[in-house]
C-alpha positions as a Markdown table, in Angstrom:
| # | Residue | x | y | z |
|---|---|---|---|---|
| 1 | Unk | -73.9 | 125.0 | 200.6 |
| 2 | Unk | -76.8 | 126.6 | 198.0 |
| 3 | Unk | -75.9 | 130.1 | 195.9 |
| 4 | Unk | -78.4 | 132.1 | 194.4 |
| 5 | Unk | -79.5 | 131.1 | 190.9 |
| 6 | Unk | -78.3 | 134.0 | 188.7 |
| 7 | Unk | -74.8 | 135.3 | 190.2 |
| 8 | Unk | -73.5 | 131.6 | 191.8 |
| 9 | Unk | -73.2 | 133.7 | 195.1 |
| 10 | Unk | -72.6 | 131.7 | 198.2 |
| 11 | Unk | -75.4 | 131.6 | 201.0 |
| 12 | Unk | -74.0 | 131.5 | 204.3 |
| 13 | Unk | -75.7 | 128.7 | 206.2 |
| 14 | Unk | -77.4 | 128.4 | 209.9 |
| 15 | Unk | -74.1 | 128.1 | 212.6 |
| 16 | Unk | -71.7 | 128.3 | 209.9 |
| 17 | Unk | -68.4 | 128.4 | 211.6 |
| 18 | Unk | -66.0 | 130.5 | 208.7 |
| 19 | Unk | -69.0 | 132.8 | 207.8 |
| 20 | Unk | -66.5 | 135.2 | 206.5 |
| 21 | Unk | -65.0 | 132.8 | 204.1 |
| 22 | Unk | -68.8 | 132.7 | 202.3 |
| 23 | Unk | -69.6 | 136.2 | 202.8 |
| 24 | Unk | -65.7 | 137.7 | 201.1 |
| 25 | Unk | -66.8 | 134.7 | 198.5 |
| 26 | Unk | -69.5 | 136.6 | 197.5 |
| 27 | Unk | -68.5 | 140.0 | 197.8 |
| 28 | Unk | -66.0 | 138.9 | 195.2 |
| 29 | Unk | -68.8 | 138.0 | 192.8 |
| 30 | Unk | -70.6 | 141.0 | 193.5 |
| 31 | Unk | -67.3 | 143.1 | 192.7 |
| 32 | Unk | -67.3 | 141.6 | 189.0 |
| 33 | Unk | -70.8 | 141.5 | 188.4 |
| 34 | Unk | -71.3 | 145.1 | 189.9 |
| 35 | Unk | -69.0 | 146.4 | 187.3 |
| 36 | Unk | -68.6 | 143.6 | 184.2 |
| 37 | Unk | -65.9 | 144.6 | 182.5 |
| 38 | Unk | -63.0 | 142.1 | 181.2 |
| 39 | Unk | -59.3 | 143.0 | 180.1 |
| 40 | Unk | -59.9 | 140.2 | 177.3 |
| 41 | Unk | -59.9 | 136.9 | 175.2 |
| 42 | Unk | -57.4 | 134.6 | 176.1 |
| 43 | Unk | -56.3 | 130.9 | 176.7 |
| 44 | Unk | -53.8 | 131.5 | 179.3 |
| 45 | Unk | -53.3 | 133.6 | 182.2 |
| 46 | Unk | -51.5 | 136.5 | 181.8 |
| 47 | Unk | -48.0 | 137.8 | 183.1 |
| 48 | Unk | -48.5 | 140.7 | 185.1 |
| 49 | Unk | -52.7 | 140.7 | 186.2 |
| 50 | Unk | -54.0 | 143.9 | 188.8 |
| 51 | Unk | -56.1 | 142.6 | 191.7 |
| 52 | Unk | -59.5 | 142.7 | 190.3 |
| 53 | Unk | -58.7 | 141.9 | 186.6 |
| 54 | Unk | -61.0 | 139.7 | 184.9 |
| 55 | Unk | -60.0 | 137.9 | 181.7 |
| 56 | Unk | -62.9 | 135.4 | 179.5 |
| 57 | Unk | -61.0 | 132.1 | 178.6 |
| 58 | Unk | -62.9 | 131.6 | 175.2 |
| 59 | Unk | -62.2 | 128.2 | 174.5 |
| 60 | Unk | -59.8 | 125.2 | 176.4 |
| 61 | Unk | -57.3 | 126.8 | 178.1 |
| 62 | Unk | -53.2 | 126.1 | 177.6 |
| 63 | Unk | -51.9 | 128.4 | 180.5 |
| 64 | Unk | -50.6 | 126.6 | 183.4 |
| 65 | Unk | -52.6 | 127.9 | 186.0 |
| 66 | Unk | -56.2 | 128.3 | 183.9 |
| 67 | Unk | -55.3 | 124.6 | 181.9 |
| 68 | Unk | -54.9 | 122.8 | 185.4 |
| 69 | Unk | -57.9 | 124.0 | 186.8 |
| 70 | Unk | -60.0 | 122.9 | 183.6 |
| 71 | Unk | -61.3 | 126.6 | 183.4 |
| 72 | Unk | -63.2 | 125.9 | 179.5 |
| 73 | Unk | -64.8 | 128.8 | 179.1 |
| 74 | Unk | -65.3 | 130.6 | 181.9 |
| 75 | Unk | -64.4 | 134.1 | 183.7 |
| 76 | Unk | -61.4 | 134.3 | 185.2 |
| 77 | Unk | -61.1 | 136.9 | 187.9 |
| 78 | Unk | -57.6 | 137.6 | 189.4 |
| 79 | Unk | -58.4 | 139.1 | 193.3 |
| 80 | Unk | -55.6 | 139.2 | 195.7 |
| 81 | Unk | -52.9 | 137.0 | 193.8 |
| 82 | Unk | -55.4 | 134.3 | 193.3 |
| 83 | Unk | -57.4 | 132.8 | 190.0 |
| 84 | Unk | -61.0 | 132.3 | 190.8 |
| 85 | Unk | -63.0 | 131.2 | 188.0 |
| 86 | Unk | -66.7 | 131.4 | 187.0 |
| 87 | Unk | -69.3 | 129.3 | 185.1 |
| 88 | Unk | -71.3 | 131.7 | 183.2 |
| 89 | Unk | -75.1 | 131.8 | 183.0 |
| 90 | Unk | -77.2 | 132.5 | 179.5 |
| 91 | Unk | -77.3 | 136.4 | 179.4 |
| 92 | Unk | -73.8 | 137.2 | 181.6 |
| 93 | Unk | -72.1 | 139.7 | 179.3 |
| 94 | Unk | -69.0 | 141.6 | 180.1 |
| 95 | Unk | -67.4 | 145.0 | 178.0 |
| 96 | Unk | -64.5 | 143.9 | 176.6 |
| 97 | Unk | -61.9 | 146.7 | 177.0 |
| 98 | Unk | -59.0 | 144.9 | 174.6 |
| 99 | Unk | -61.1 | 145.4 | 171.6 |
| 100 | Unk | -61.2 | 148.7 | 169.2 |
| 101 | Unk | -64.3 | 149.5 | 169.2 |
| 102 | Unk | -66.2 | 151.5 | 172.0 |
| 103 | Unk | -68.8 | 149.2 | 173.3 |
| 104 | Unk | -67.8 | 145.6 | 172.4 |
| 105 | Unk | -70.1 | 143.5 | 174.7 |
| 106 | Unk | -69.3 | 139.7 | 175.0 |
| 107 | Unk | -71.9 | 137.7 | 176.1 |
| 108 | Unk | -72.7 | 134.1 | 177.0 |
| 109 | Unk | -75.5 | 132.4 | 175.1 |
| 110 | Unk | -76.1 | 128.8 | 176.8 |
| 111 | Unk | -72.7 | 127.6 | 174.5 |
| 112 | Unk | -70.0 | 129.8 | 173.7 |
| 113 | Unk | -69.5 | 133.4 | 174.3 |
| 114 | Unk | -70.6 | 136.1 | 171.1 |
| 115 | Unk | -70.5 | 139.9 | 170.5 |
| 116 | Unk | -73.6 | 141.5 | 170.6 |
């Protein structure tokens, strides 16, 4: 199966029987792209996540569910009682809500994430 270059989103393919499976794949993607906000840092997964939380794993994760799935820096976005996680491009940034300040921007350069 190909996905587009800059979000990763699934394209659904010619007679692909669970077409629905791709499509709600990428509607997910869309649905934390469209609006790129994250709850935090952190190395595991928290208690208590709402559907549509996304968290940035900054570093190797220790959590049980983020550790077994070898989620090293990546976007972790809780939707429906399930982890899905994401490989960041260069340039994916994300306002990171935890923090103090007003506009705290994380983003990815190539090799670790940095405030801009």
């Amino acid at each position: 199966m190909a996905d587009t270059p800059n979000l990763g989103m699934p394209e659904i393919e010619q007679n692909e029987v669970s077409g629905d499976v791709t499509h709600n794949e990428g509607l997910r993607i869309i649905d934390l792209h469209g609006q790129p906000v994250i709850q935090g840092q952190q190395l595991a997964e928290p208690g208590s996540p709402n559907s549509g939380d996304a968290w940035m794993i900054n570093g190797v994760p220790t959590g049980t569910d983020w550790g077994a799935n070898g989620a090293v820096n990546q976007i972790a976005h809780y939707y429906e009682g399930i982890w899905y996680y994401y490989t960041p491009n260069k340039g994916w940034a994300f306002y990171d809500v935890s923090t103090a300040e007003p506009y705290t921007i994380i983003q990815w350069n190539g090799l670790s994430w940095a405030a801009r």
